[in-house]
N, C-alpha and C positions, 0 to 999 in steps of 0.2 A: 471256758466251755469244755476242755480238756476234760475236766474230772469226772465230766458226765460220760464220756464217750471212750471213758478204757476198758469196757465189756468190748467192743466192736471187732478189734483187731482179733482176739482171743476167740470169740464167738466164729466169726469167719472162717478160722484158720480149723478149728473145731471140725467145725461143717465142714469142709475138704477132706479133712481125715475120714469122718462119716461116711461119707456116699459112694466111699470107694473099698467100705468093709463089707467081706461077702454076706454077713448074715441081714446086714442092713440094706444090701441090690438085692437080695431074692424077696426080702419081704418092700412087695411094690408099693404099698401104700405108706409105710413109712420112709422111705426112698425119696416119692413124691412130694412130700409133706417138708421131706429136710431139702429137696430142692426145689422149691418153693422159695423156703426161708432164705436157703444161701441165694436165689437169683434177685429177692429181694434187699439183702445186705449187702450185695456186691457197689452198686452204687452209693452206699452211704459208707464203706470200707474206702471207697477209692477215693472220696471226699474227705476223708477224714485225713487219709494219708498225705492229701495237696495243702490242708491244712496246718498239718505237722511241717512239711515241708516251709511254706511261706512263714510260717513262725519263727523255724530256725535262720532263715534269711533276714529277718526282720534283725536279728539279734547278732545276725554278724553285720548288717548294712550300720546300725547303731553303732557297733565298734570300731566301724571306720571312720566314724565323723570326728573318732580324736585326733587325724592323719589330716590336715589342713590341702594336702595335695587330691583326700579322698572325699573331702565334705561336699561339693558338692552333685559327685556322683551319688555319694551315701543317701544324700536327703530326694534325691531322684527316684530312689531305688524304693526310699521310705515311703515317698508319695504313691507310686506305683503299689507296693504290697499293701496299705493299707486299703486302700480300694478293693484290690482284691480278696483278699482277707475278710473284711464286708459282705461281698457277693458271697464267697464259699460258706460264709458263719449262718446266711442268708438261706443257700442252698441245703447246706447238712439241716438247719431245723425241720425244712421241708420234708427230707428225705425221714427225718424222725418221725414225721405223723403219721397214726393208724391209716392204713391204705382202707378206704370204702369198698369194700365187696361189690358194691349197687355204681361206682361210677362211671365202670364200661358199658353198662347197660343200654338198652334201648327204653323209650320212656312210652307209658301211655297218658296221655294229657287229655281233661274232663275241664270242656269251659262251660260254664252257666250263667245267663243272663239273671242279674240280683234285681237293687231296687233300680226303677226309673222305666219298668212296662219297655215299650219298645223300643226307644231308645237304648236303653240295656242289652237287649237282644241285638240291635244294628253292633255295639260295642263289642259285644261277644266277637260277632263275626270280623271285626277288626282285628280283634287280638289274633283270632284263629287264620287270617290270613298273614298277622305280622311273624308268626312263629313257624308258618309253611316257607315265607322268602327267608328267614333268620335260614330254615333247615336247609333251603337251598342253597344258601350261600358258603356253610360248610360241607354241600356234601353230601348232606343226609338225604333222606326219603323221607315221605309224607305218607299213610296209607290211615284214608279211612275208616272209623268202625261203625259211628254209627250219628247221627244227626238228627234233631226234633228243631223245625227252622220256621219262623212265623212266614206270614203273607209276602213282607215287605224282605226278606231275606234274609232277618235277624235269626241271632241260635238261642232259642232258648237251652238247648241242650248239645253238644257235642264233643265226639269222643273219638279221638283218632293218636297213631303210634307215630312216635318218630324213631326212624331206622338211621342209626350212624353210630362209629366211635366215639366215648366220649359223652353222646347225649346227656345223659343222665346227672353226669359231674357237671354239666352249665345249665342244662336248664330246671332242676330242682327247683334253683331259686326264683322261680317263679311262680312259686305257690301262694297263694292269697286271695286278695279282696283288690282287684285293680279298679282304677277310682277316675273317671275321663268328665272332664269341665269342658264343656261344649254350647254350641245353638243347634238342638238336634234339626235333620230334616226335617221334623214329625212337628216342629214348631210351628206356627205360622207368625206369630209375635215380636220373634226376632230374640226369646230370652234365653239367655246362657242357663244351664240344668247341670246336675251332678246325676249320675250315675254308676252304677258299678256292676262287673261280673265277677267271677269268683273262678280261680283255676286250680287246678290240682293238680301236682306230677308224681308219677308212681313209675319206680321202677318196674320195664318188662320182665316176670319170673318166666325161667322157665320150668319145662317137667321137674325136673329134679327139684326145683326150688319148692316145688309147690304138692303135693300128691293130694288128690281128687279124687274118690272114689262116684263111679258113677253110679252109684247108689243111692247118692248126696244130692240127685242134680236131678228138678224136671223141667224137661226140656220140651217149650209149645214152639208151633209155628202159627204164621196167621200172614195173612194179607199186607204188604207193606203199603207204607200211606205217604202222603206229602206232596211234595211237587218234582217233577222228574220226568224219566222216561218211560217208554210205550207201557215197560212192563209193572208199572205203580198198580197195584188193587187186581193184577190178572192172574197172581201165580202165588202159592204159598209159600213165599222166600225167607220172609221174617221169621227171626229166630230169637227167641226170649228164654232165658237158661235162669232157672233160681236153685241156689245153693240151700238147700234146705236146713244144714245144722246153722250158718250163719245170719239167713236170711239176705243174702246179697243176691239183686237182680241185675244184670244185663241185658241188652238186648243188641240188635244188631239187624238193618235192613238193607245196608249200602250196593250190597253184590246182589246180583237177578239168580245166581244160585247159593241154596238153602247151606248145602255142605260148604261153602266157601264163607255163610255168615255166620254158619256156625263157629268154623274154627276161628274166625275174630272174636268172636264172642267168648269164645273159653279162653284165648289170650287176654281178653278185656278182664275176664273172672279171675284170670291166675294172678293178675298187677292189684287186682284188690283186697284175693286174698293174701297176697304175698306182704303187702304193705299191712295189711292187719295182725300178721303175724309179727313183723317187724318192730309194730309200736306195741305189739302184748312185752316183749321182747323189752322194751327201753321206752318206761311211760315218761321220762324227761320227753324224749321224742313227739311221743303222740301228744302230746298236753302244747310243746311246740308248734306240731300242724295245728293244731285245732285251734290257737291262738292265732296262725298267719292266714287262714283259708277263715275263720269267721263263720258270720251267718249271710253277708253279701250286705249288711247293712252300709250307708253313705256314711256312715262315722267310722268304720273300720276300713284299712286301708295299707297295703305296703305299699304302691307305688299309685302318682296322680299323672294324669295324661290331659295339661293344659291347652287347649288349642288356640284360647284367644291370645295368652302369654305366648303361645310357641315352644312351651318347657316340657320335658320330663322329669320328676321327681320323685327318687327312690325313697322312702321316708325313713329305712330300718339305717341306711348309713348316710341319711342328710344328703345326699347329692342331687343335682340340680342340673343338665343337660337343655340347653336351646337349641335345638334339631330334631323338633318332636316328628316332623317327615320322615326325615330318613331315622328314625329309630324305628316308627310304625312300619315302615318299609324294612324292616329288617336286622336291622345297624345295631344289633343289639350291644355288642362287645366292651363298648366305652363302659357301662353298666355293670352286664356281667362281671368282667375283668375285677371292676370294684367293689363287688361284692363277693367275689372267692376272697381275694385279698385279706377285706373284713375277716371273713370267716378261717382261714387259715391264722389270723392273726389273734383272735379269742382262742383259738385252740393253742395255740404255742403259750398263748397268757395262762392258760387253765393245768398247762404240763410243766408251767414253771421254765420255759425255754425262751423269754423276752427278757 
């Protein structure tokens, strides 16, 4: 792995010289830019260096094993470095990988009841509260934007932010066509149904990420509707923003005032255009979503929510979980966890680092 990683030292030592030349402090933005770089090198500099270290260990504990007084300290020594050795070779690929822009972000998530009528819809509202305990559990906030919810409670439609470190890097992979094997309420018969919704996660942009001329944007109010409180159908709250050059609508009725649905609503607009700029950006990408999010059909699917089995089944990396309770409650992590893994693991494959 060595041969790969003799830029690092050199590059490092670079950047120190750099950020402390006058003409490179007065000019602030490239100042910035080179530290940046060095506070991102710095952790894969010091990795590399514990590396050279245990290597050269490794090669004197070896030389001792011809010392019959020293063998069996040596092969102790051996067992011990190789382990770690392991973990460090484990750690520096990591520290290799392009760092995501998007995975400190805060996320906006779009669940949609697909096929299976209202059962679909009750499903929806499953997912959407299994991802509010998931948010609780880390930490994060919940704040909604906007909801279109049948009779019986189900979402045909909703659209709300999760506020935390991090969001964004764990719950991306939750975009798709989620797939629940059930005996709906709505049954009277007793028979097991498939159903599905469909979610989507989009990085929170912000201004900077995104510029919006509000010359782009018309922006109606009207009546909010559905089931709620006193002030449903009393007051013009409702806010509905369309983007004119791209044709993207939001809307947004949650808050009893108009300026406070509004500015969800242009958060809501900046994660979609920001995400569309994203895949203009990298149509690997987009071609990606639009394979995992589908159309909501029962044959498309990254992950199945058994009830009568008791399983959860991630389908992109084969895993199978019996604790479909506490996963819907929450529990996400067993899952997630397995699927950064995955995905950290085709990237190191793709950079030639496995």
């Amino acid at each position: 792995m060595l041969d790969k990683l003799d830029w690092v030292h050199p590059r490092f030592e670079e950047l120190g010289v750099l950020l402390s030349e006058p003409d490179v402090v007065q000019d602030q933005e490239r100042w910035r830019a080179l530290m940046r770089e060095h506070s991102q090198l710095e952790p894969l500099d010091a990795a590399v260096r514990r590396y050279e270290a245990m290597l050269a260990g490794r090669e004197e504990a070896q030389a001792m094993l011809a010392d019959p007084d020293m063998e069996e300290m040596a092969r102790e020594e051996l067992d011990r470095l190789a382990r770690e050795i392991l973990d460090t070779e484990r750690e520096i690929q990591l520290l290799l990988l392009p760092k995501d822009p998007d995975a400190d972000k805060n996320v906006v998530m779009e669940i949609r009841g697909g096929a299976g009528g209202e059962e679909a819809a009750l499903f929806g509202t499953m997912l959407m509260r299994m991802y509010a305990r998931y948010a609780e559990r880390r930490g994060w906030r919940v704040e909604m934007m906007d909801a279109n919810m049948t009779e019986l409670g189900g979402v045909k439609e909703a659209v709300f932010s999760v506020v935390g470190a991090g969001a964004f890097s764990r719950l991306r992979y939750e975009s798709g066509v989620h797939r629940v094997q059930r005996i709906p309420v709505t049954e009277s018969n007793g028979k097991r149904q498939t159903s599905t919704a469909t979610v989507a996660v989009l990085p929170e942009a912000e201004e900077v990420d995104v510029k919006i001329d509000p010359n782009d944007l018309r922006i109606d109010v009207y009546r909010a509707s559905g089931h709620g409180g006193q002030y449903i159908n009393k007051t013009d709250s409702a806010v509905r923003i369309t983007h004119l050059p791209t044709g993207v609508v939001v809307t947004c009725q949650d808050e009893k005032s108009q300026l406070k649905n509004k500015e969800k609503a242009m958060r809501v607009l900046r994660a979609r255009l920001y995400e569309r700029l994203q895949s203009e950006k990298d149509e690997a990408y987009a071609a990606d979503r639009r394979a995992q999010v589908g159309t909501g059909d029962r044959s498309e699917r990254i992950r199945t929510y058994n009830f009568n089995e008791g399983r959860v089944t991630d389908h992109r990396i084969g895993k199978t979980i019996y604790s479909i309770d506490a996963f819907v409650d929450g529990e996400l992590d067993e899952i997630l966890d397995a699927l950064i893994f995955a995905d950290q693991q085709e990237q190191l494959r793709r950079m030639n680092l496995t």
